[in-house]
PyMOL CGO cylinders between C-alpha atoms (Angstrom):
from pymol import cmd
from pymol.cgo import CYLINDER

trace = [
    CYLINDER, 80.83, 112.36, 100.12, 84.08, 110.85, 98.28, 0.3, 1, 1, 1, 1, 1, 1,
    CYLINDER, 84.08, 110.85, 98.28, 83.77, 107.46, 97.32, 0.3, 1, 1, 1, 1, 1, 1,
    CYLINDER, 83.77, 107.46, 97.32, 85.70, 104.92, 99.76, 0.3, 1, 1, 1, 1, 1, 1,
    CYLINDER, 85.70, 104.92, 99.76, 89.05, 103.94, 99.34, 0.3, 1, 1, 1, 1, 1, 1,
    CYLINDER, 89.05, 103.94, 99.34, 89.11, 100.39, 97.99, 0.3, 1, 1, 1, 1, 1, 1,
    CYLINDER, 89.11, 100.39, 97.99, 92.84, 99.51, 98.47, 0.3, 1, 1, 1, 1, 1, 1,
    CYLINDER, 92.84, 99.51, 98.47, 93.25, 96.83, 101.35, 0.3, 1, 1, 1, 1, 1, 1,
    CYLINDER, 93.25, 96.83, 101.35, 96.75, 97.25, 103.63, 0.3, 1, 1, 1, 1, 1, 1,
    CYLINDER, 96.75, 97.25, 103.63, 98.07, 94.37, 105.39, 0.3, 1, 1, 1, 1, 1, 1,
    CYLINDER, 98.07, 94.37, 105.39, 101.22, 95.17, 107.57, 0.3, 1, 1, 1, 1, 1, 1,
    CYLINDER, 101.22, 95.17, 107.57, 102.57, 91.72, 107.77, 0.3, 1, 1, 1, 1, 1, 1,
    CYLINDER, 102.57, 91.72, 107.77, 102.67, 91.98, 103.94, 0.3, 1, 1, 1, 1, 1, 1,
    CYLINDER, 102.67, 91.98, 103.94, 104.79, 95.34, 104.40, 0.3, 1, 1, 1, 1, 1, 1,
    CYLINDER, 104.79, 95.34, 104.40, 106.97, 93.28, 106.80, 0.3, 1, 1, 1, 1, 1, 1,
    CYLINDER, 106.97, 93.28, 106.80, 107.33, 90.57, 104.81, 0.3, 1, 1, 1, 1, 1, 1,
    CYLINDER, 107.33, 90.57, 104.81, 107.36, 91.58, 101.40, 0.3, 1, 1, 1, 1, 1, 1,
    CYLINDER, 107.36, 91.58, 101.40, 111.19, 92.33, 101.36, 0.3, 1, 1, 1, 1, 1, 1,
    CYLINDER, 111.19, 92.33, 101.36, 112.51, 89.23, 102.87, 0.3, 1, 1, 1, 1, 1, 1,
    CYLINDER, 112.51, 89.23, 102.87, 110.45, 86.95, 100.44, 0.3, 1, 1, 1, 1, 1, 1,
    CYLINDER, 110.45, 86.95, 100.44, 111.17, 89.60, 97.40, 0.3, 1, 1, 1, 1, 1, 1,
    CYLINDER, 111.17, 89.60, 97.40, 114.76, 88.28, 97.90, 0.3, 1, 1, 1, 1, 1, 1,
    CYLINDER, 114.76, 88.28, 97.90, 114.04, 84.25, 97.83, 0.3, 1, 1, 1, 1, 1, 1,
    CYLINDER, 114.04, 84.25, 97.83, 112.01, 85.08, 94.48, 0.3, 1, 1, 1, 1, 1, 1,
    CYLINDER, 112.01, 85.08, 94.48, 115.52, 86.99, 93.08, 0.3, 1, 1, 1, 1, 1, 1,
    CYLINDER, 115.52, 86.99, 93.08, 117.34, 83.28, 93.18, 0.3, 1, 1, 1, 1, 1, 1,
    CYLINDER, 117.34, 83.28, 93.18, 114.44, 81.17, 91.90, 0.3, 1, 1, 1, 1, 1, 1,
    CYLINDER, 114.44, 81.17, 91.90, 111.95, 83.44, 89.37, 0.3, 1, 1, 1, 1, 1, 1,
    CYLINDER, 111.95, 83.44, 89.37, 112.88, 83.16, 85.77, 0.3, 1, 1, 1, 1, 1, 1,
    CYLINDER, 112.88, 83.16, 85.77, 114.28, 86.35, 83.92, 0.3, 1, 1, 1, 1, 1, 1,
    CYLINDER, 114.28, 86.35, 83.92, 110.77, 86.71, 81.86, 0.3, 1, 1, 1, 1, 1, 1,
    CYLINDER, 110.77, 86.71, 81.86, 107.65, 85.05, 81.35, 0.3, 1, 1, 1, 1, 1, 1,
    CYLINDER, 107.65, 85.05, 81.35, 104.53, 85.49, 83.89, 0.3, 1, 1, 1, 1, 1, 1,
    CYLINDER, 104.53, 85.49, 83.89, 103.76, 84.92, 87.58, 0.3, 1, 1, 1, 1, 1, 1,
    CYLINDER, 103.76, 84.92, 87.58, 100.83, 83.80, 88.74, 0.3, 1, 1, 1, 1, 1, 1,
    CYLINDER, 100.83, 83.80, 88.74, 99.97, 84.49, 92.50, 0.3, 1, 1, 1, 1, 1, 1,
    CYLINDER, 99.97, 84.49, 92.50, 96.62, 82.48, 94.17, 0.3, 1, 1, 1, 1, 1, 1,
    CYLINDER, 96.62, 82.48, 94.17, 95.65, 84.61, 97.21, 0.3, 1, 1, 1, 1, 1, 1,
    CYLINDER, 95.65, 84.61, 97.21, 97.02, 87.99, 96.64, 0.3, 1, 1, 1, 1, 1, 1,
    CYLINDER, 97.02, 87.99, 96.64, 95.13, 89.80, 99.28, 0.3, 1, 1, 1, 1, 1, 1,
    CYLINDER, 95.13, 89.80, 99.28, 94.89, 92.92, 99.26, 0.3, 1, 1, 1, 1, 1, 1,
    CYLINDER, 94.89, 92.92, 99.26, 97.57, 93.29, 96.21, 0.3, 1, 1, 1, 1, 1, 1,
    CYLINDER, 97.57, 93.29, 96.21, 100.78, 94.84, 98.04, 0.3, 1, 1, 1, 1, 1, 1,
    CYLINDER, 100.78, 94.84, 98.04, 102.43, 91.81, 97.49, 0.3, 1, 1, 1, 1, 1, 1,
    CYLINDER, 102.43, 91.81, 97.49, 101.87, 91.95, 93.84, 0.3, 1, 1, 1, 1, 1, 1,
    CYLINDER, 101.87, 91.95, 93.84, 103.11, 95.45, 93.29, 0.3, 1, 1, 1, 1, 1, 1,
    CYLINDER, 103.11, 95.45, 93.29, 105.82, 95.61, 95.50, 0.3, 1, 1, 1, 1, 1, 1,
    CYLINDER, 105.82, 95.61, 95.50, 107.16, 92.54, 93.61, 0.3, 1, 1, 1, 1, 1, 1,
    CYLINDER, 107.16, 92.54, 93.61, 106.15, 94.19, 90.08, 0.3, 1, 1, 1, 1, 1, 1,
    CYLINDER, 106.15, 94.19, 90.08, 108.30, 96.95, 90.80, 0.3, 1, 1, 1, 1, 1, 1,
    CYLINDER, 108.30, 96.95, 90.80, 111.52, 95.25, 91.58, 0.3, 1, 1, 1, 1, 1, 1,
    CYLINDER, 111.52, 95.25, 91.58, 111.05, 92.75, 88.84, 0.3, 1, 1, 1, 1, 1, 1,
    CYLINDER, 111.05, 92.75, 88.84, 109.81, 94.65, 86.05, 0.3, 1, 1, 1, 1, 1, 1,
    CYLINDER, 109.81, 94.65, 86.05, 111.02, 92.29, 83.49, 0.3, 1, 1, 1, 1, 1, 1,
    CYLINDER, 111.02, 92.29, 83.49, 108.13, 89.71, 84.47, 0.3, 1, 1, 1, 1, 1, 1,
    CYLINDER, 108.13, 89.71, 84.47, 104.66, 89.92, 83.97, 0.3, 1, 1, 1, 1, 1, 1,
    CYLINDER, 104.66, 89.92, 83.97, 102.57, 89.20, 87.22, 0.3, 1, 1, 1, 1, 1, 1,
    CYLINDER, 102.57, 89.20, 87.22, 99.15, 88.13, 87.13, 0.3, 1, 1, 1, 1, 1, 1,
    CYLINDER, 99.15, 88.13, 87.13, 97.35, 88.10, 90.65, 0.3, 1, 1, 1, 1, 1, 1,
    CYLINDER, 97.35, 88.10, 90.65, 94.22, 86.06, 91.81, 0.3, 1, 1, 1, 1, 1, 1,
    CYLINDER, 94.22, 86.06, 91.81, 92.01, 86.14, 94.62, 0.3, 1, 1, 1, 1, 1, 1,
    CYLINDER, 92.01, 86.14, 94.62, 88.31, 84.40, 95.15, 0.3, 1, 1, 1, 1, 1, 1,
    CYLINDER, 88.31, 84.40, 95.15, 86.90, 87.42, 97.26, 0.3, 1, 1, 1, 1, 1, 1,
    CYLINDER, 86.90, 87.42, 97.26, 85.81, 90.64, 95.15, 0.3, 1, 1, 1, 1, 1, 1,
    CYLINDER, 85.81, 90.64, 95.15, 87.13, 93.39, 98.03, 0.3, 1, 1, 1, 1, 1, 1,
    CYLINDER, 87.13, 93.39, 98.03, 90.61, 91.61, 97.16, 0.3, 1, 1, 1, 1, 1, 1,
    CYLINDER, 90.61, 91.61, 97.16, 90.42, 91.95, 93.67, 0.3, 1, 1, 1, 1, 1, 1,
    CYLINDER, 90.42, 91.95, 93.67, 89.12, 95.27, 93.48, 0.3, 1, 1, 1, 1, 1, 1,
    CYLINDER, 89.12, 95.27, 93.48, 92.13, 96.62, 96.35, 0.3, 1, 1, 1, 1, 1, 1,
    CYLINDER, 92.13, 96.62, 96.35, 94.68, 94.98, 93.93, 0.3, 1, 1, 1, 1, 1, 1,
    CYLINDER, 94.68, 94.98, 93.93, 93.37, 96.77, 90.62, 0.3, 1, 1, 1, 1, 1, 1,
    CYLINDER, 93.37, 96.77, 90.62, 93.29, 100.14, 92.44, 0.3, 1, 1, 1, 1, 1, 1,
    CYLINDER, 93.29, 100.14, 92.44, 96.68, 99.63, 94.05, 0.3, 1, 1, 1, 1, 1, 1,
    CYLINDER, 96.68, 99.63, 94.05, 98.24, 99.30, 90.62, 0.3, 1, 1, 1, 1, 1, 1,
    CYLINDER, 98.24, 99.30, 90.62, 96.47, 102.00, 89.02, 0.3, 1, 1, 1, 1, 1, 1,
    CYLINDER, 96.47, 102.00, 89.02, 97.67, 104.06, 92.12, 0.3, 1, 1, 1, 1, 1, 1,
    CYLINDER, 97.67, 104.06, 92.12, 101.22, 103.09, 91.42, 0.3, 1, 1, 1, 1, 1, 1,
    CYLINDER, 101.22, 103.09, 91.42, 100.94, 102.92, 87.89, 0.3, 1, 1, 1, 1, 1, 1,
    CYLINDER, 100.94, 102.92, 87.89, 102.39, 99.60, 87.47, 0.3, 1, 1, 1, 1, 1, 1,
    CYLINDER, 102.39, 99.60, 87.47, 102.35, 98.26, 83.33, 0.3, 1, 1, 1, 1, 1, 1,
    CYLINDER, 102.35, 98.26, 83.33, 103.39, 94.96, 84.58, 0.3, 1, 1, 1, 1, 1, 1,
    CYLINDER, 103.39, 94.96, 84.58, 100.70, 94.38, 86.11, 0.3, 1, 1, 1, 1, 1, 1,
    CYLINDER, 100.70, 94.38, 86.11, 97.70, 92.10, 84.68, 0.3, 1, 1, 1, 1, 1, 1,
    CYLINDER, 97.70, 92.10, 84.68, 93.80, 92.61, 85.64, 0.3, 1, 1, 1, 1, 1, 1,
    CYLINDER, 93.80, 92.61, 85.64, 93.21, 90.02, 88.99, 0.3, 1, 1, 1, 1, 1, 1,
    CYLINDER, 93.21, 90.02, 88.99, 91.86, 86.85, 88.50, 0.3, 1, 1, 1, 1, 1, 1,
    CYLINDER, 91.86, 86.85, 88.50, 89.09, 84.99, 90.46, 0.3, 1, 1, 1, 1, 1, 1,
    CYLINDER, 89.09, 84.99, 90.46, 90.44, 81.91, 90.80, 0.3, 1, 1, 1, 1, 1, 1,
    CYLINDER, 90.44, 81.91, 90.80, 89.36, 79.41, 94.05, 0.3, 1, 1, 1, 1, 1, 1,
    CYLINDER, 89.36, 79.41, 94.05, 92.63, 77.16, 94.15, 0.3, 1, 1, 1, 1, 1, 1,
    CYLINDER, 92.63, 77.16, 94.15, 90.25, 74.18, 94.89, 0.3, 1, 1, 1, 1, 1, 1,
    CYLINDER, 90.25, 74.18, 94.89, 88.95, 74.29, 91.40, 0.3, 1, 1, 1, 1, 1, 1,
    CYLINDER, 88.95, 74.29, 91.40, 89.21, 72.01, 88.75, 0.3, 1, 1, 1, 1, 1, 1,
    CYLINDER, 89.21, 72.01, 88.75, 89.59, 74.54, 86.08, 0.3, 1, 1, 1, 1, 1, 1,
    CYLINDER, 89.59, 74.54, 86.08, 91.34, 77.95, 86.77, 0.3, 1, 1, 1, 1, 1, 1,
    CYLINDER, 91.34, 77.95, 86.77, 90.70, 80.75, 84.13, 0.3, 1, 1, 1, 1, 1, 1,
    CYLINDER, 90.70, 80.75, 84.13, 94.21, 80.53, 83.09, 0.3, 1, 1, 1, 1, 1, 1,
    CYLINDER, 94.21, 80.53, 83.09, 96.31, 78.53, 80.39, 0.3, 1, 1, 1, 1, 1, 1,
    CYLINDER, 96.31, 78.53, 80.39, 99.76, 78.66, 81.71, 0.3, 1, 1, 1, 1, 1, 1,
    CYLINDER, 99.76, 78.66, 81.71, 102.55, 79.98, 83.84, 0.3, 1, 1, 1, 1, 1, 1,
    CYLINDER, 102.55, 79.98, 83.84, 105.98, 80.11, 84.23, 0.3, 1, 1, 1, 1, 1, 1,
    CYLINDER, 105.98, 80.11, 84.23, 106.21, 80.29, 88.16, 0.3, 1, 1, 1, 1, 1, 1,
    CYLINDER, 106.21, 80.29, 88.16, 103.44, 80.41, 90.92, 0.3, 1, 1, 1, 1, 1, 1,
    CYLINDER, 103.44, 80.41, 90.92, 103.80, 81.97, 94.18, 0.3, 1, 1, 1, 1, 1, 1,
    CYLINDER, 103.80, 81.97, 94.18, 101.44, 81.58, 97.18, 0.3, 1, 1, 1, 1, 1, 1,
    CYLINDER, 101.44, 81.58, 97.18, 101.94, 83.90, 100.36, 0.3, 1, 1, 1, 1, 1, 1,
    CYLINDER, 101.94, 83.90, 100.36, 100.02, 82.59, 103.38, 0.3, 1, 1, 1, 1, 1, 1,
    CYLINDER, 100.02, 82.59, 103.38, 97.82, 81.03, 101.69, 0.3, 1, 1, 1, 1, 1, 1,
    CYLINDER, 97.82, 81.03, 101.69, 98.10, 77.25, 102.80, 0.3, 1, 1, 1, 1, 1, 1,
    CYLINDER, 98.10, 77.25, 102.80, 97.63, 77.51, 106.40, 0.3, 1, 1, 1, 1, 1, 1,
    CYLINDER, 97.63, 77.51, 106.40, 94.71, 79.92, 105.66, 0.3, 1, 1, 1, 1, 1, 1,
    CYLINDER, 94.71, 79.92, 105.66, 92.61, 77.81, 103.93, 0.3, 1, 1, 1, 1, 1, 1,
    CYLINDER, 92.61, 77.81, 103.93, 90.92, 74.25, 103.63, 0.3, 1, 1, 1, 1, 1, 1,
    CYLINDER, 90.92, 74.25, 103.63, 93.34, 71.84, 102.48, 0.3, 1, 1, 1, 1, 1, 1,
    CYLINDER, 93.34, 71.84, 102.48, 91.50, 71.05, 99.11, 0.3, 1, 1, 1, 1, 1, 1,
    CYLINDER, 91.50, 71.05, 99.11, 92.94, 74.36, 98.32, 0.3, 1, 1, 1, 1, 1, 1,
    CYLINDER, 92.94, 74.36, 98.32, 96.28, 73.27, 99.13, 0.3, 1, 1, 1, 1, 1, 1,
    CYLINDER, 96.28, 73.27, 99.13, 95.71, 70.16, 96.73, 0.3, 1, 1, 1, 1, 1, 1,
    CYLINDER, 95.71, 70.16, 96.73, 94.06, 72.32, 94.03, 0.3, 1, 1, 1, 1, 1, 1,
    CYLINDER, 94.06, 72.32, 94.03, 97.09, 74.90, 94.13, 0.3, 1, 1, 1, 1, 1, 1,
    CYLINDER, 97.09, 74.90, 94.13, 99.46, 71.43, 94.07, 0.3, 1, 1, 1, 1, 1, 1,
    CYLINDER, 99.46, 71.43, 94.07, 97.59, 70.09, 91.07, 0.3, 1, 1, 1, 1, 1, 1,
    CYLINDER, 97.59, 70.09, 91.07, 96.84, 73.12, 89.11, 0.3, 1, 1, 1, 1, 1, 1,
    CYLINDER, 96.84, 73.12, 89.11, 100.97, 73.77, 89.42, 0.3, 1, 1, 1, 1, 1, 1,
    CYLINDER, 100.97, 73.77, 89.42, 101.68, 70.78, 87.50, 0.3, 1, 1, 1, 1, 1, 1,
    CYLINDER, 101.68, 70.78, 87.50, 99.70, 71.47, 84.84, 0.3, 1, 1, 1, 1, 1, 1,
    CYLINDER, 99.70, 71.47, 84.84, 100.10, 74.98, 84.70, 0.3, 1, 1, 1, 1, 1, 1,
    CYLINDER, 100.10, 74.98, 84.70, 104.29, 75.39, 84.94, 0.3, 1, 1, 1, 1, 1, 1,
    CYLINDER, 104.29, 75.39, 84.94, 107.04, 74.20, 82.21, 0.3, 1, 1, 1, 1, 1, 1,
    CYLINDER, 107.04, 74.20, 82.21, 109.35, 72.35, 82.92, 0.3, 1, 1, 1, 1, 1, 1,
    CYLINDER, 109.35, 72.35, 82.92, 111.79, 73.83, 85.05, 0.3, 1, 1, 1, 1, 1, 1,
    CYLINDER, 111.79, 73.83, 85.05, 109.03, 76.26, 86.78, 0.3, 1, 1, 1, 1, 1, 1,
    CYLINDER, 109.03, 76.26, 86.78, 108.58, 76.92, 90.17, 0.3, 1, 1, 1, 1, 1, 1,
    CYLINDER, 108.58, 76.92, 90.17, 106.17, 77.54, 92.47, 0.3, 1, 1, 1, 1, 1, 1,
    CYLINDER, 106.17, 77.54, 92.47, 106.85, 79.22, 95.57, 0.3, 1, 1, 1, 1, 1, 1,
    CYLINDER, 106.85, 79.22, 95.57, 105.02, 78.82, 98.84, 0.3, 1, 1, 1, 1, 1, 1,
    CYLINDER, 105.02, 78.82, 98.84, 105.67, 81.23, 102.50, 0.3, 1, 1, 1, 1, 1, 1,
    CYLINDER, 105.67, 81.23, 102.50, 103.97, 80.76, 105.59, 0.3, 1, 1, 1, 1, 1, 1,
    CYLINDER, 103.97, 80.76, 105.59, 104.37, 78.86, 109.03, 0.3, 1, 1, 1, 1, 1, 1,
    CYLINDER, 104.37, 78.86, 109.03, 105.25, 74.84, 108.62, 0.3, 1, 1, 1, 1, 1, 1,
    CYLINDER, 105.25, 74.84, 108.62, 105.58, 71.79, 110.71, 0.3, 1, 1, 1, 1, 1, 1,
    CYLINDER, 105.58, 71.79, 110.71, 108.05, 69.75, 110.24, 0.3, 1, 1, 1, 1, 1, 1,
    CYLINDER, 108.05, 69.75, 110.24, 108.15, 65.76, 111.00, 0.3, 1, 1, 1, 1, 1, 1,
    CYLINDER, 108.15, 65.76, 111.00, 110.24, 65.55, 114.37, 0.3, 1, 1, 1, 1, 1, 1,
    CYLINDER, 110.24, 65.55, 114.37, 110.26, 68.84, 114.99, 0.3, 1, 1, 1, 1, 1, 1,
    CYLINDER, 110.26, 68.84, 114.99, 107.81, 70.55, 117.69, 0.3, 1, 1, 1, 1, 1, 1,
    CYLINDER, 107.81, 70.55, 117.69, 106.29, 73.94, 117.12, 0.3, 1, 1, 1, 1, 1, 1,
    CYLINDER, 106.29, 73.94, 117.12, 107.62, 77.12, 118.57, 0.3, 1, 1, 1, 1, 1, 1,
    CYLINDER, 107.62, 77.12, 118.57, 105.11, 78.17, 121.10, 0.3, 1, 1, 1, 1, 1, 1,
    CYLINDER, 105.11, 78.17, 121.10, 103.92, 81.59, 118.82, 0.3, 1, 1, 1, 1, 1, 1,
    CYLINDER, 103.92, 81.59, 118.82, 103.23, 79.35, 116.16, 0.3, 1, 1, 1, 1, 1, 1,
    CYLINDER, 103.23, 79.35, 116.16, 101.75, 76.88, 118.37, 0.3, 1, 1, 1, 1, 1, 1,
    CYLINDER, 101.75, 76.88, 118.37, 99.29, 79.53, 119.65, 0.3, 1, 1, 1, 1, 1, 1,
    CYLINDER, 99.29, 79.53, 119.65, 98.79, 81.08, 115.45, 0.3, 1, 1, 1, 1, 1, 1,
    CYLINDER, 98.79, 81.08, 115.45, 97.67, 77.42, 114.76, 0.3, 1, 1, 1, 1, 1, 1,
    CYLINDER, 97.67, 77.42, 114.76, 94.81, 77.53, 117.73, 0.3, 1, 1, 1, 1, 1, 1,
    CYLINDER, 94.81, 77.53, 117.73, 93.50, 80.68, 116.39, 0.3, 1, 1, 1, 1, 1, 1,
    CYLINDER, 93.50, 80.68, 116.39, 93.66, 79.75, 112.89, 0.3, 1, 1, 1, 1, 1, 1,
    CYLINDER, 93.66, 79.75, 112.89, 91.03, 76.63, 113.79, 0.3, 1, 1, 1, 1, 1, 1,
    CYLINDER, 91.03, 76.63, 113.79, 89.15, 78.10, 116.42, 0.3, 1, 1, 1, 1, 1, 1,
    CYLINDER, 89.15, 78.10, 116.42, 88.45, 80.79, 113.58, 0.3, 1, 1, 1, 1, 1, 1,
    CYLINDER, 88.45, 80.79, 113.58, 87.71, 78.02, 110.52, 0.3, 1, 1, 1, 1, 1, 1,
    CYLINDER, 87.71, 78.02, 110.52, 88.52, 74.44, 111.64, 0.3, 1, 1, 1, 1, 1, 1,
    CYLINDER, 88.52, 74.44, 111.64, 89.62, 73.56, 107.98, 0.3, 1, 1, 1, 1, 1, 1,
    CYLINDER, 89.62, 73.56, 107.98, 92.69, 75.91, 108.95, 0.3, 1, 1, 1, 1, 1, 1,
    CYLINDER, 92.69, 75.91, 108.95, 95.59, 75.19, 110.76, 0.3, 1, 1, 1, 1, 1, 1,
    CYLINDER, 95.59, 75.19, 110.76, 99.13, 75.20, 110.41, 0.3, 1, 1, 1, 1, 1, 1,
    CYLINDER, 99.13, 75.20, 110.41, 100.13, 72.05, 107.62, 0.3, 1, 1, 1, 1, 1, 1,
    CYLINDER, 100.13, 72.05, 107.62, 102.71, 69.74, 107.60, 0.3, 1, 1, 1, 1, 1, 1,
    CYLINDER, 102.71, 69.74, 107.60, 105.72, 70.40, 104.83, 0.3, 1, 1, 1, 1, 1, 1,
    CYLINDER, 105.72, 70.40, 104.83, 105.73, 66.45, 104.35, 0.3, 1, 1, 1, 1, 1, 1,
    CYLINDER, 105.73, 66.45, 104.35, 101.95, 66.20, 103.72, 0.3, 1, 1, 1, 1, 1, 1,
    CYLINDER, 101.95, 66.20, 103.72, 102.70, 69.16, 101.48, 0.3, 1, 1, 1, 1, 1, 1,
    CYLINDER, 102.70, 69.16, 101.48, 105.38, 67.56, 99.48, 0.3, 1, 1, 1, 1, 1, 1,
    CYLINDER, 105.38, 67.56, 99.48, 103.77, 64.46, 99.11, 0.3, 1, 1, 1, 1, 1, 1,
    CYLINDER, 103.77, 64.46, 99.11, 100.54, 66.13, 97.56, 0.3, 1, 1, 1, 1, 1, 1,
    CYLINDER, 100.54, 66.13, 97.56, 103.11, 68.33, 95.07, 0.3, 1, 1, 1, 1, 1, 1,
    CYLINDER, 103.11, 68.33, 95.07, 104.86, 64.94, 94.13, 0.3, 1, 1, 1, 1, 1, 1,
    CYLINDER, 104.86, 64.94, 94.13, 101.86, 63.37, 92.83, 0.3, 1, 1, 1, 1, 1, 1,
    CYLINDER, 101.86, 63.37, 92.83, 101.66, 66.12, 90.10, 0.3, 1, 1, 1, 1, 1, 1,
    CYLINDER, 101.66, 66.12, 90.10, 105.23, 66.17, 89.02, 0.3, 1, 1, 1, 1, 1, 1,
    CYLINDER, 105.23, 66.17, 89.02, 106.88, 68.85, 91.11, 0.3, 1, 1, 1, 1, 1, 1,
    CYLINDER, 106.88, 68.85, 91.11, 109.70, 68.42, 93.21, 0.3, 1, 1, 1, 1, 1, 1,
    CYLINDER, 109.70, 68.42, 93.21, 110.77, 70.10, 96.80, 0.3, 1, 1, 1, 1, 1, 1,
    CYLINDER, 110.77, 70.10, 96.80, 113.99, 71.71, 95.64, 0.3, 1, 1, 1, 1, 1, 1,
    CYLINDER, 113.99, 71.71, 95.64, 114.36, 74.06, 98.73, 0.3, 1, 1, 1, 1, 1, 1,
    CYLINDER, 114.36, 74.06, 98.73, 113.37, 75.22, 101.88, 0.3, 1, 1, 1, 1, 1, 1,
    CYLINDER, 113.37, 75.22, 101.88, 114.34, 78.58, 103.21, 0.3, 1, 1, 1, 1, 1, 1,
    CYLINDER, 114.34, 78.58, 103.21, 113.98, 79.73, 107.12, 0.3, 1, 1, 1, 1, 1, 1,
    CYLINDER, 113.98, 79.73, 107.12, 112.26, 83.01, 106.96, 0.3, 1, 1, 1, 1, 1, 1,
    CYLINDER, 112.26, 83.01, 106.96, 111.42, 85.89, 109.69, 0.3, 1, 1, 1, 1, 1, 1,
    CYLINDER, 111.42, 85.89, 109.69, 108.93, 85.39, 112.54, 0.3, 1, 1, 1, 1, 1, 1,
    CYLINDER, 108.93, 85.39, 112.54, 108.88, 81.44, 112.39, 0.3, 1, 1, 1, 1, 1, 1,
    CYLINDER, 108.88, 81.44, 112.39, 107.97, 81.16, 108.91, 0.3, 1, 1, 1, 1, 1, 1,
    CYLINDER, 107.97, 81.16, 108.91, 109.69, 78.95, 105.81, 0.3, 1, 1, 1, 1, 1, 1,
    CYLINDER, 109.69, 78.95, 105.81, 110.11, 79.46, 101.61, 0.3, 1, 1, 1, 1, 1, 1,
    CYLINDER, 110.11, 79.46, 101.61, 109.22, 76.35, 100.27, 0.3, 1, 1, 1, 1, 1, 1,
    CYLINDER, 109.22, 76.35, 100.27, 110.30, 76.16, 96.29, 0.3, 1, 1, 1, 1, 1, 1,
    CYLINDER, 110.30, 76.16, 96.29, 108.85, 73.49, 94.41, 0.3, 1, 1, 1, 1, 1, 1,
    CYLINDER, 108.85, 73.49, 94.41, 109.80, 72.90, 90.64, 0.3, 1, 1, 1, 1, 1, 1,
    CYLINDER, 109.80, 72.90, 90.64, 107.60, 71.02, 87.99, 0.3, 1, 1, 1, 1, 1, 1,
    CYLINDER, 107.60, 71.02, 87.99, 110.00, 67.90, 87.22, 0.3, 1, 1, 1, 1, 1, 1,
]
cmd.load_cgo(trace, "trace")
């Protein structure tokens, strides 16, 4: 019996991937490493490895199926750029890694307690030059502004799966990044209700 396939698929990743790939084109530097937190199953990753080849990217995930789908999707596609995951839990004080010159995080802060969302805040700061930037996708609120209903129904089933979830808002977010040196620099309307949040370490 042949051994199962390990490789994850997630189609809003495949829907996705584009759109964001082209927000990373005006704000990812033209070497140096990424670091992702939360790559999933690892489509992101090597979908973005391939169109920026130039740039070493270095995923990260806490769960072991994730890890193990990205390592066999790049060995599938044969993609140099591409580093061994990490497990790193973005609520951690200390992350297995020195340094970075940008961070990206793909629907991760809605799916997830919000210590994560302070971790991934914090560890930025430290983590980025100067200059670097961390980039953020997934649903928002916004002071003043209501919800559209989809998202208003995505943010019910995110907390009646995990009440720590839920749909954050940006100004919560940007206060938390502020208090480790990195600024809000842009914010990007993106398909199916969702933004591109750019931060850069001031």
């Amino acid at each position: 019996m042949p051994d199962q396939d390990p490789r994850l698929s997630s189609p809003s990743a495949l829907r996705n991937r584009d759109p964001i790939a082209d927000l990373l084109r005006h704000v990812l530097p033209d070497s140096g490493t990424v670091l992702e937190l939360a790559s999933g199953s690892g489509e992101h990753v090597i979908h973005f490895a391939r169109l920026f080849p130039n740039l070493i990217w270095q995923p990260s995930d806490p769960s072991p199926e994730a890890r193990a789908s990205i390592e066999h999707w790049a060995k599938t596609d044969v993609m140099p750029n591409v580093l061994t995951p990490l497990d790193i839990d973005a609520a951690a004080e200390i992350w297995p890694v020195e340094r970075a010159d940008a961070m990206i995080a793909i629907n991760m802060v809605h799916i997830s307690p919000w210590p994560a969302t302070q971790g991934l805040l914090t560890s930025a700061g430290q983590l980025l030059p100067v200059g670097g930037v961390l980039v953020l996708y997934g649903p928002y609120r916004r002071q003043g502004q209501p919800l559209v209903p989809s998202n208003v129904e995505f943010d019910a089933s995110l907390r009646a799966r995990n009440p720590a979830w839920g749909i954050r808002l940006l100004e919560d977010v940007e206060s938390v990044a502020g208090q480790s040196g990195m600024a809000l620099t842009s914010v990007t309307e993106m398909p199916a209700n969702n933004l591109g949040v750019v931060f850069t370490r001031q």
